[in-house]
C-alpha positions, 0 to 999 in steps of 0.5 A, a space after each residue: 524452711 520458708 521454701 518447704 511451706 510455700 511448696 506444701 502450700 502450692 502442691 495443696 492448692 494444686 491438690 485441691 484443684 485438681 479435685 474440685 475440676 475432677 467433681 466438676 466433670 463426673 456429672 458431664 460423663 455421667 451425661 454422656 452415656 446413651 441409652 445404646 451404651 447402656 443396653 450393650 455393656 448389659 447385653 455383654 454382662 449378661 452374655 457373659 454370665 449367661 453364655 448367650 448364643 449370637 442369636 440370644 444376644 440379638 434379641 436380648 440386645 433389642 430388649 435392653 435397648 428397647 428398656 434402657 430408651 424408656 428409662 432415660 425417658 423417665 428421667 429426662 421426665 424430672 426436673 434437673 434441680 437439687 429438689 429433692 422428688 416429693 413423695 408422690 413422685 417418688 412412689 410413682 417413679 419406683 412403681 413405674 420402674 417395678 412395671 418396666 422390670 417386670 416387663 423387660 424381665 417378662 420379654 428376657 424369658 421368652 428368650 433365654 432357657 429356663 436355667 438361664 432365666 433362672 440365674 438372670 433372676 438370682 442375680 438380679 436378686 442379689 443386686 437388690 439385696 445388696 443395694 438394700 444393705 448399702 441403703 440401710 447401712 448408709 442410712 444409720 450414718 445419718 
């Protein structure tokens, strides 16, 4: 019985450990993607739910490229604190990343076909109505 408890006890602690070195690493990977990972795995989604020509996925790839480099730029820009941002750099962090949108979104449409434009902007629409809902749900559990 003894025997039992210590093993529960050392495959708990073990258990925990692992978990607390897990959490610990989740912050360094998410450091490690670059601006070029990012605008290749969107240029592979958006070839693939759009069926991008080779030629479409160059220049859209230039232009995810372009916005995902000014986006970690942004970022970079705030402190690394667990400070929450104040109100106004909150606002000016969502108003700088609605003009960034519309702009990437503006550059995507001269060069994707009206059809393609279209279903890239349902989706996106979707995404952020989706976001929306997980927002508010999460904010009801507090």
């Amino acid at each position: 019985m003894k025997t039992k408890i210590q093993l529960l006890l050392v495959a708990l602690f073990m258990g925990v450990a692992v978990n607390v070195y897990a959490q610990q690493q989740l912050p360094a990977q998410a450091k490690t993607i670059t601006p070029e990972q990012i605008a290749q795995k969107e240029t592979d989604r958006m070839t693939q739910d759009l069926s991008l020509t080779s030629e479409q996925q160059t220049k859209v790839h230039a232009i995810n490229l372009k916005y995902a480099q000014q986006r970690s730029k942004v970022m970079e820009a705030y402190p690394k604190t667990s400070t929450p941002l104040n109100e106004e750099q909150r606002d000016q962090l969502k108003l700088d990343a609605k003009k960034s949108i519309a702009s990437q979104q503006a550059e995507l449409k001269g060069v994707l076909t009206a059809d393609q434009y279209q279903k890239m902007v349902s989706k996106a629409d979707a995404l952020q109505k989706k976001a929306a809902s997980q927002a508010s749900k999460a904010s009801l559990k507090h």
